[in-house]
C-alpha positions as a Markdown table, in Angstrom:
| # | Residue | x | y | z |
|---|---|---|---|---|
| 1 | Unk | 0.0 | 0.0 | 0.0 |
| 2 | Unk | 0.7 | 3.9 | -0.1 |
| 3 | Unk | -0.3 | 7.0 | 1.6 |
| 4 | Unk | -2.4 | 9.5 | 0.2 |
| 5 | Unk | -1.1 | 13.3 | 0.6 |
| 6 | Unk | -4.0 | 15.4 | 1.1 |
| 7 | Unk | -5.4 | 19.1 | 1.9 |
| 8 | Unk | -5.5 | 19.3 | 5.7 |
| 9 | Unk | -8.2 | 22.3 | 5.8 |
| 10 | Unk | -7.5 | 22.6 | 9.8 |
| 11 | Unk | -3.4 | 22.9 | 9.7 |
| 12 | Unk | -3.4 | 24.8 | 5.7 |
| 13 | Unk | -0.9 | 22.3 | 4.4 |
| 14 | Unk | -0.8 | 18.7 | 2.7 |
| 15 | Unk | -0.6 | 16.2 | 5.5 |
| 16 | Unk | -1.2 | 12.0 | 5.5 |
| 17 | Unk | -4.7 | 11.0 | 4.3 |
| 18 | Unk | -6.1 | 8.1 | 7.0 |
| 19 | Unk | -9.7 | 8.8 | 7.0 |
| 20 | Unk | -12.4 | 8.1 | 4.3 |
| 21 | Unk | -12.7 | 5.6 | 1.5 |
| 22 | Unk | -10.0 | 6.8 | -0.4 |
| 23 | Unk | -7.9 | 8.2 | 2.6 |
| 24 | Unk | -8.7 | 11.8 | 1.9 |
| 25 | Unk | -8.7 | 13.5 | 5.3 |
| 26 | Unk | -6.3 | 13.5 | 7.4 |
| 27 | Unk | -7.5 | 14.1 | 10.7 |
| 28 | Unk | -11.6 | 13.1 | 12.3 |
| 29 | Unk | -12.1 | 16.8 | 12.4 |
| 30 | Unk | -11.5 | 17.3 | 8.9 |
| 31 | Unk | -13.4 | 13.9 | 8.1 |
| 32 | Unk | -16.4 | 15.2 | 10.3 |
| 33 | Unk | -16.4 | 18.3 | 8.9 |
| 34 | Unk | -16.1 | 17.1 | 5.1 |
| 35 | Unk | -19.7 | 14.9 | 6.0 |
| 36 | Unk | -21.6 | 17.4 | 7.9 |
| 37 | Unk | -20.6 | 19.8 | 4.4 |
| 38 | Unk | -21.4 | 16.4 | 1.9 |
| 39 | Unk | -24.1 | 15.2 | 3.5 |
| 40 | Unk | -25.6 | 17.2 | 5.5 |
| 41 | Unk | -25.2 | 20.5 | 3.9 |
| 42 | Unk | -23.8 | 21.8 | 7.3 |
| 43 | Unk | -21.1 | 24.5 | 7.1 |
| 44 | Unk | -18.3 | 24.7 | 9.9 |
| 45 | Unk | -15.2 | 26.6 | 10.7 |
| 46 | Unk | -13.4 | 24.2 | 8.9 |
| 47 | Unk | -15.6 | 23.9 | 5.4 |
| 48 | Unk | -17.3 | 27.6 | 5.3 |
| 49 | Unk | -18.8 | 27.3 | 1.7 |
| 50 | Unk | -22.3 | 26.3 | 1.6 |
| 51 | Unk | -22.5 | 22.6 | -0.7 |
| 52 | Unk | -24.7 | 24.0 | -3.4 |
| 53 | Unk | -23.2 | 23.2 | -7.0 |
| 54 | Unk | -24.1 | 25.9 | -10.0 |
| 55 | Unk | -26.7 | 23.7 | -11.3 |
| 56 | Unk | -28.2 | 24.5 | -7.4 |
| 57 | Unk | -29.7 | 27.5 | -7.9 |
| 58 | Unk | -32.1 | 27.2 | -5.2 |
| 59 | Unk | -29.8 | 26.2 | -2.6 |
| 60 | Unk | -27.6 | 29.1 | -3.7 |
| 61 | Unk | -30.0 | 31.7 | -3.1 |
| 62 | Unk | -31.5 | 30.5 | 0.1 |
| 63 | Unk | -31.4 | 32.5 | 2.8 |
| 64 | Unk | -28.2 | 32.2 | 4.8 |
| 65 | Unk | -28.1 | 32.0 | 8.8 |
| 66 | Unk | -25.6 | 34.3 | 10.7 |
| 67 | Unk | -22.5 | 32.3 | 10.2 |
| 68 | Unk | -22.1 | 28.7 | 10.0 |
| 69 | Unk | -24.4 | 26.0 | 10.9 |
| 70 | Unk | -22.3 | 23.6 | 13.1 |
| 71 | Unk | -21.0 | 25.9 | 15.8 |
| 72 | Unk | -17.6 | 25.3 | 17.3 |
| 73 | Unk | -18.8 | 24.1 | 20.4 |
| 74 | Unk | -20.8 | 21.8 | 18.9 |
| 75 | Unk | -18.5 | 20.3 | 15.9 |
| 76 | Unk | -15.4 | 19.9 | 19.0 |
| 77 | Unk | -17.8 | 17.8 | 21.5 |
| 78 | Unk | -19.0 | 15.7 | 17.9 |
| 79 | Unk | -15.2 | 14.7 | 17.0 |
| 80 | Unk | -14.8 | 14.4 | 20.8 |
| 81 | Unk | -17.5 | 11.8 | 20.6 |
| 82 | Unk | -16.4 | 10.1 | 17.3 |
| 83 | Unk | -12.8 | 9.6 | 18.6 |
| 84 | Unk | -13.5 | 8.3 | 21.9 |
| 85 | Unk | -16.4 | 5.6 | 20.4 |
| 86 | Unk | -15.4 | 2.3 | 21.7 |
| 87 | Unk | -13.8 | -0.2 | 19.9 |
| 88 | Unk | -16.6 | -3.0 | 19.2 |
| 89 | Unk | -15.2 | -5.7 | 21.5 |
| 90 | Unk | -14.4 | -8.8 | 20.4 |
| 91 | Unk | -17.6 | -11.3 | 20.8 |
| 92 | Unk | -16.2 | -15.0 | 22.0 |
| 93 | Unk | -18.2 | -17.1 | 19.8 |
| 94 | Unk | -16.2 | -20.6 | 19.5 |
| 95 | Unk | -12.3 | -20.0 | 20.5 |
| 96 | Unk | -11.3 | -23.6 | 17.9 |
| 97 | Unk | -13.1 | -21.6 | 15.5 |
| 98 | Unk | -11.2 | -18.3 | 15.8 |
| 99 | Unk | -7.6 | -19.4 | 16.4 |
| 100 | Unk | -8.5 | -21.7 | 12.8 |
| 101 | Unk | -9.7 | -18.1 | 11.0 |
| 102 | Unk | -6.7 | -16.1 | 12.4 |
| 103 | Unk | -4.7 | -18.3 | 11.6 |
| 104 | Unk | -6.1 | -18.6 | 7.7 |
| 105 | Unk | -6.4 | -15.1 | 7.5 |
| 106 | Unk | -2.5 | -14.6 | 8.3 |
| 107 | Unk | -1.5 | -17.8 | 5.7 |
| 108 | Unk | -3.5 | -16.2 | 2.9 |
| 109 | Unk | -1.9 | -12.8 | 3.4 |
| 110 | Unk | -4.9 | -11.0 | 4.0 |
| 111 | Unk | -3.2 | -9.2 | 7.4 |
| 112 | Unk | -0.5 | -7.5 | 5.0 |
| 113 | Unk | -3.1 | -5.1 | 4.4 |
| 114 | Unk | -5.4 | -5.8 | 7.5 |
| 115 | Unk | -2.9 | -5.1 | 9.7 |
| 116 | Unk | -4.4 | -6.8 | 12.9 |
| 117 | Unk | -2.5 | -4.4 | 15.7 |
| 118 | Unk | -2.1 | -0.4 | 15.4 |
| 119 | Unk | -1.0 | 1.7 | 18.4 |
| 120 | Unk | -1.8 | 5.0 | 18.8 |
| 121 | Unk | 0.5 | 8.1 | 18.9 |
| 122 | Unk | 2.0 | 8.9 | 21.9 |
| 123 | Unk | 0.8 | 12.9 | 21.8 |
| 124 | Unk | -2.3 | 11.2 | 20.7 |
| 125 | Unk | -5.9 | 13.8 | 21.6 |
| 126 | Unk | -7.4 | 13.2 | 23.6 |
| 127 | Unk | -4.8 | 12.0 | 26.1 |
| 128 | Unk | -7.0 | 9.3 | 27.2 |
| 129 | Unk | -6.1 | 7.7 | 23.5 |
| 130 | Unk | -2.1 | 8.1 | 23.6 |
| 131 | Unk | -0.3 | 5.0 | 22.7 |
| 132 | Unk | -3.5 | 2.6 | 23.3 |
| 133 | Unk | -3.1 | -0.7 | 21.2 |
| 134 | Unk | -5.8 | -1.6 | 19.2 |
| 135 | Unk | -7.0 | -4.2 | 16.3 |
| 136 | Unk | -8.2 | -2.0 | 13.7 |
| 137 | Unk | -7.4 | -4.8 | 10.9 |
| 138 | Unk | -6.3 | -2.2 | 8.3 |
| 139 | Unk | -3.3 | -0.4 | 7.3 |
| 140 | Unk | -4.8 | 2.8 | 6.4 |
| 141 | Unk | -3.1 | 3.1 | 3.2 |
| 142 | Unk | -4.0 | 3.0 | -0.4 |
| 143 | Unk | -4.5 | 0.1 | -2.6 |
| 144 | Unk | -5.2 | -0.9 | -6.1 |
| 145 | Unk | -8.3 | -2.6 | -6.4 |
| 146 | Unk | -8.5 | -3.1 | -10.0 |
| 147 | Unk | -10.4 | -1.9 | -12.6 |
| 148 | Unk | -13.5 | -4.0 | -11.5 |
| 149 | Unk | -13.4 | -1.7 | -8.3 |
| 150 | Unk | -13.0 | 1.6 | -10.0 |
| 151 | Unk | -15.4 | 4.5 | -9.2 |
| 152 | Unk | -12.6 | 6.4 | -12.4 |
| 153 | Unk | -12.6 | 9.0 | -9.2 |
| 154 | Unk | -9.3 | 10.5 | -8.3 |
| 155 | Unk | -9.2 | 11.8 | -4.7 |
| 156 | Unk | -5.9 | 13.8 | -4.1 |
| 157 | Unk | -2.9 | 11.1 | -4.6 |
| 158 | Unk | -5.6 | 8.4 | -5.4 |
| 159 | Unk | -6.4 | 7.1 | -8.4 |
| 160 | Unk | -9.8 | 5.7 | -9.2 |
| 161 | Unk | -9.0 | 2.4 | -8.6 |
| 162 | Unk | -7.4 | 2.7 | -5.4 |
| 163 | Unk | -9.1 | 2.3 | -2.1 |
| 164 | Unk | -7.8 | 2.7 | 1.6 |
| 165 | Unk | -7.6 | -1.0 | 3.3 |
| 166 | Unk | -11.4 | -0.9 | 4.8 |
| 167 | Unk | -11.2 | -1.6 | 8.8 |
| 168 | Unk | -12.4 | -4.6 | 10.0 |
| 169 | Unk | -13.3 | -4.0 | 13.3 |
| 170 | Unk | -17.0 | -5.0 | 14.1 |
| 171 | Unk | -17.2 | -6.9 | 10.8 |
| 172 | Unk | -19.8 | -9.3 | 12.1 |
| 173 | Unk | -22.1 | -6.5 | 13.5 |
| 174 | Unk | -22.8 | -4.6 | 10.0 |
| 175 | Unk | -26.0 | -7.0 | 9.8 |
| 176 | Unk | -27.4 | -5.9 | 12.9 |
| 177 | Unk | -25.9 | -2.3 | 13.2 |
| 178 | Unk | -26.7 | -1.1 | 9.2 |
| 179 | Unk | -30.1 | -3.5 | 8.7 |
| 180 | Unk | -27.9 | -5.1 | 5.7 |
| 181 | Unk | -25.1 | -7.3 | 4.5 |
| 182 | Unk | -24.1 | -5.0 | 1.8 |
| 183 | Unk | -20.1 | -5.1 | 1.5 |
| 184 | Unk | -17.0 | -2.6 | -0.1 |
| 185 | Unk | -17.1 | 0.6 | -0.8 |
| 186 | Unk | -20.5 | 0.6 | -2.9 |
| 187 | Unk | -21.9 | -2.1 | -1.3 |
| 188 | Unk | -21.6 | -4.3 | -4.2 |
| 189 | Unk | -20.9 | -7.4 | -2.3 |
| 190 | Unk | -24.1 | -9.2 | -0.9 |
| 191 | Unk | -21.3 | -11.0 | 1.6 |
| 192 | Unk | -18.0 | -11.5 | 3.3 |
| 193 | Unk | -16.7 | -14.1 | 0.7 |
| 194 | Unk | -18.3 | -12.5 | -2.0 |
| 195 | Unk | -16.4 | -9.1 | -1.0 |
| 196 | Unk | -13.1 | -11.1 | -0.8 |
């Protein structure tokens, strides 16, 4: 994999993509930010300009509020919220079971990407996050997925057929959690082994 070099709209200066599909923010303010402005229509400190395209002309000439929508207070105690979410713990189904899946996954090379055990930085905010281990399952950086994977979208440093290494972390509860078993990054994939 690679990294994606992105805009960081909260520091003014290219920085490492890690968040997104395609890796194109660089920190969970600027990824929180980007959706409330994508698709919510919700402007911030950090994305001012109200998401009306020129074919928009009603949402460019509706009446504007008295400064942005997502106040400060409000968008800092949201990223607060999103970066201290627990990790979905692991659920102890059948131990024989597991060790044989780990153990499969690692043989067929699937946790070169996956990467089973990240740490956090050490200055990582907030403190209660600094240099906590935890089993994301991805490497957060940029692979080619193919032509059959291809949205023919570039995003910064990514091409359209390159895709950050999805998490993996609470796999088994996207059935219950999104009311689907829809997988990848259009949702494609009716299951796990159809996604792989």
């Amino acid at each position: 994999g690679r990294a994606n070099r992105v805009w960081d709209p909260v520091a003014s200066e290219m920085a490492l993509g890690r968040f997104g599909w395609k890796a194109n923010a660089a920190t969970v303010l600027a990824q929180t930010a980007g959706a409330a402005s994508g698709d919510m229509g919700l402007t911030s400190r950090v994305a001012t300009d109200e998401n009306c395209r020129s074919p928009q002309r009603a949402c460019a000439s509706a009446p504007r509020g008295d400064g942005v929508d997502l106040r400060d207070a409000h968008l800092d105690k949201l990223v607060f919220y999103l970066k201290s979410l627990a990790v979905p713990a692991r659920r102890r189904m059948d131990e024989a079971a597991e060790q044989r899946g780990e153990m499969l996954f690692a043989r067929s090379g699937c946790s070169g990407c996956h990467v089973p055990v990240l740490q956090a930085a050490a200055d990582a905010s907030p403190s209660l996050l600094a240099g906590q281990v935890f089993a994301p399952y991805t490497d957060l950086l940029l692979h080619d997925m193919g032509d059959g994977l291809s949205d023919g979208r570039e995003d910064f440093g990514a091409s359209g057929r390159e895709w950050r290494t999805a998490p993996l972390w609470g796999l088994g509860l996207v059935p219950i959690t999104n009311g689907h078993a829809f997988y990848l990054h259009d949702g494609r994939a009716r299951s796990l082994e159809e996604a792989v």
